[in-house]
ZAVO-483696 format. One record per atom (N, C-alpha, C): x, y negated, z negated; residue in one letter. Coordinates in steps of 0.2 Angstrom, whole numbers, plus 5000, padded with zeros to 4 digits. Atoms other than C-alpha are relative to their C-alpha. Layout:
<sites>
XYZA/...
</sites>
This chain:
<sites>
500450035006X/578942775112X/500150044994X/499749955008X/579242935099X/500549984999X/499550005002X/580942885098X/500349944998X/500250095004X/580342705094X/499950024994X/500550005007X/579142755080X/500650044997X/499749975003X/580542885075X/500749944996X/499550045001X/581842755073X/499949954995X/500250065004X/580742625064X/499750044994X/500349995005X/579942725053X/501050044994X/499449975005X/581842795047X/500349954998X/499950065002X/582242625044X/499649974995X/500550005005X/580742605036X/500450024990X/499749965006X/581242735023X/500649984997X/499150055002X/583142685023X/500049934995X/500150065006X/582542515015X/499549994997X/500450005007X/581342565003X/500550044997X/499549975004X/582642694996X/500349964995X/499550025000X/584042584996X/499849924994X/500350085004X/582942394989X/500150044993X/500249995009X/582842394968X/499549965000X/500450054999X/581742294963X/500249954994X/499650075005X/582442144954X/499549984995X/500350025003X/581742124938X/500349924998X/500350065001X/581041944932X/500050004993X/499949985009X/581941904916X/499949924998X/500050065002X/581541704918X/499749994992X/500549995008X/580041734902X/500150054997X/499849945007X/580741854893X/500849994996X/499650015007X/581741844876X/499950064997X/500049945006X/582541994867X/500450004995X/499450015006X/583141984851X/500050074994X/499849955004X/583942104841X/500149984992X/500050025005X/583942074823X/500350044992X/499949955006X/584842174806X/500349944995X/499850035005X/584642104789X/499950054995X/500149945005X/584742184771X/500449924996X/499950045007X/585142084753X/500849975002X/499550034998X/587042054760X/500449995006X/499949984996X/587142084778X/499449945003X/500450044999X/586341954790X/500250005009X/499749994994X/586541974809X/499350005005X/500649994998X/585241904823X/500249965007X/500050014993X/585341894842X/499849995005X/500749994994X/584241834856X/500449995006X/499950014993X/584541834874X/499550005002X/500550014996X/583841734887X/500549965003X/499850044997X/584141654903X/500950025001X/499049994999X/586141724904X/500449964995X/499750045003X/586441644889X/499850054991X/500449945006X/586441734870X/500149964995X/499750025008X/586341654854X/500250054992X/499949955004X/587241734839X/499949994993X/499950065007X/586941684820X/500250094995X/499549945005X/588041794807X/500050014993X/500250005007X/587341724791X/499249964999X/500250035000X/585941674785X/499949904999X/499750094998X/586341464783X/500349975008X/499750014995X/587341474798X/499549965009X/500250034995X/587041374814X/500050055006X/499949954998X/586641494828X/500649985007X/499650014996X/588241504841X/500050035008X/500450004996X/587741494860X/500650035006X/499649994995X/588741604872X/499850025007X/500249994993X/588541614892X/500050085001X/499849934999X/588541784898X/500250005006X/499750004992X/589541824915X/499350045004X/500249974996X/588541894929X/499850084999X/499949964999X/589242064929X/499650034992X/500349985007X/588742074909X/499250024999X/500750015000X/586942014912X/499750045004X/500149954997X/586642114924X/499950074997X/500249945004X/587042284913X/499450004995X/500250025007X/585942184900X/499350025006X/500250014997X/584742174913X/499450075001X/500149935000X/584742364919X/499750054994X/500349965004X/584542424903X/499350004997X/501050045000X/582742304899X/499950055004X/500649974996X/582242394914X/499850064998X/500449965002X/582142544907X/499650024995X/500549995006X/581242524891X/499449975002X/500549994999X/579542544890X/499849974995X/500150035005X/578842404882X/499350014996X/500550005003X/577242474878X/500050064994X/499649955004X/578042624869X/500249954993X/499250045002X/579342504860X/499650004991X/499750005006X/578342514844X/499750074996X/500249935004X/577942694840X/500650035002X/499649994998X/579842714845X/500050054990X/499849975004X/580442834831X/500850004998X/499249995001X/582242814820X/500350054997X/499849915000X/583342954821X/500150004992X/499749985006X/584142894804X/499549964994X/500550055006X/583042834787X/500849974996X/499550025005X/584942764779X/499849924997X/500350095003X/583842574776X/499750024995X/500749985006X/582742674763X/500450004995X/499650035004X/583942654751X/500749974999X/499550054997X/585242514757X/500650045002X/499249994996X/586542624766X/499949985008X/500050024995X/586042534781X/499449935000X/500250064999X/585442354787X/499350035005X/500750004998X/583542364793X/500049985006X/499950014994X/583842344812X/499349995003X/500750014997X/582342284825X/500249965006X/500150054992X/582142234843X/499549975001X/500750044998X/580942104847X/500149985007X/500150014994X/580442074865X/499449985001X/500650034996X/579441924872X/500050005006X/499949994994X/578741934888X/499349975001X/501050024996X/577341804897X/499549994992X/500049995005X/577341784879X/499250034997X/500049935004X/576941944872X/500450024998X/499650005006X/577742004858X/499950075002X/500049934999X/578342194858X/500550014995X/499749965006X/579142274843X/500250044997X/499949925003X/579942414836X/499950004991X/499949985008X/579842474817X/500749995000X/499350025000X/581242444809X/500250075000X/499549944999X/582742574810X/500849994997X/499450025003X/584342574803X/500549995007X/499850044996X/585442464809X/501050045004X/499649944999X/587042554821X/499850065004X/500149964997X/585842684824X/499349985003X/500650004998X/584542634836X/499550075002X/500249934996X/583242754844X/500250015006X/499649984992X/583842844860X/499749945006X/500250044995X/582742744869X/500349945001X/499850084999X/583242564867X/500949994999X/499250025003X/585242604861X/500249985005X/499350054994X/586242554879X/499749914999X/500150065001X/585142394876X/500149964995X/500050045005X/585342344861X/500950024995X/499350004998X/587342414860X/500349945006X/500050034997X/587442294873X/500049914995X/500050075004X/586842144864X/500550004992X/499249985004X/587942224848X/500649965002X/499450024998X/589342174858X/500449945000X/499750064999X/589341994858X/500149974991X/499650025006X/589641984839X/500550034997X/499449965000X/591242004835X/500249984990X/500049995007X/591342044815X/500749994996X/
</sites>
């Protein structure tokens, strides 16, 4: 009987370790945003799919994203703190007088709105950059 309870409970362990927990990205939208008087750049993801608009006039262009992409996009949501997101602080001030486009993440969720202050755009805060380097990526300039 000990080497029952011994066996289940290390199995136990074993799969709670090992499980993640799959985040629920059905209701959630995050869009990344950098504008300034001649610079125009605004990205949302959802659903495994990303929309890109490159100008203001421009119609936005609707790319799929593979699994494996979605997935890193995925991972890095999880670890921002979306209750945080808008007291996030930006390392650089270069928007304060136009050496940089006015950068912002916007995160809906179960619609709720989450926010950051602007930040110059390039350099995000530490917190949110793999996430929003990511979404960076699918514009190709």
């Amino acid at each position: 009987m000990r080497i029952l309870s011994l066996l289940l409970l290390t199995l136990f362990i074993a799969s709670g370790c090992c499980s993640q927990k799959k985040v629920d990205m059905t209701s959630t939208q995050i869009e990344y945003s950098a504008h300034s008087r001649g610079y125009y750049k605004t990205i949302v993801a959802q659903d495994k799919a990303v929309l890109v608009t490159v100008s203001r006039n421009a119609e936005p262009v609707k790319i799929t994203i593979d699994e494996a992409k979605w997935n890193e996009i995925v991972a890095a949501y999880s670890k921002v703190n979306l209750e945080n997101l808008s007291s996030l602080k930006a390392p650089t001030d270069k928007r304060t007088y136009d050496g940089a486009a006015i950068g912002n993440l916007k995160i809906t969720k179960n619609g709720k709105t989450y926010e950051t202050q602007g930040f110059d755009n390039g350099f995000p805060p530490k917190e949110i950059e793999k996430l929003v380097n990511l979404l960076v990526d699918f514009v190709t300039e």
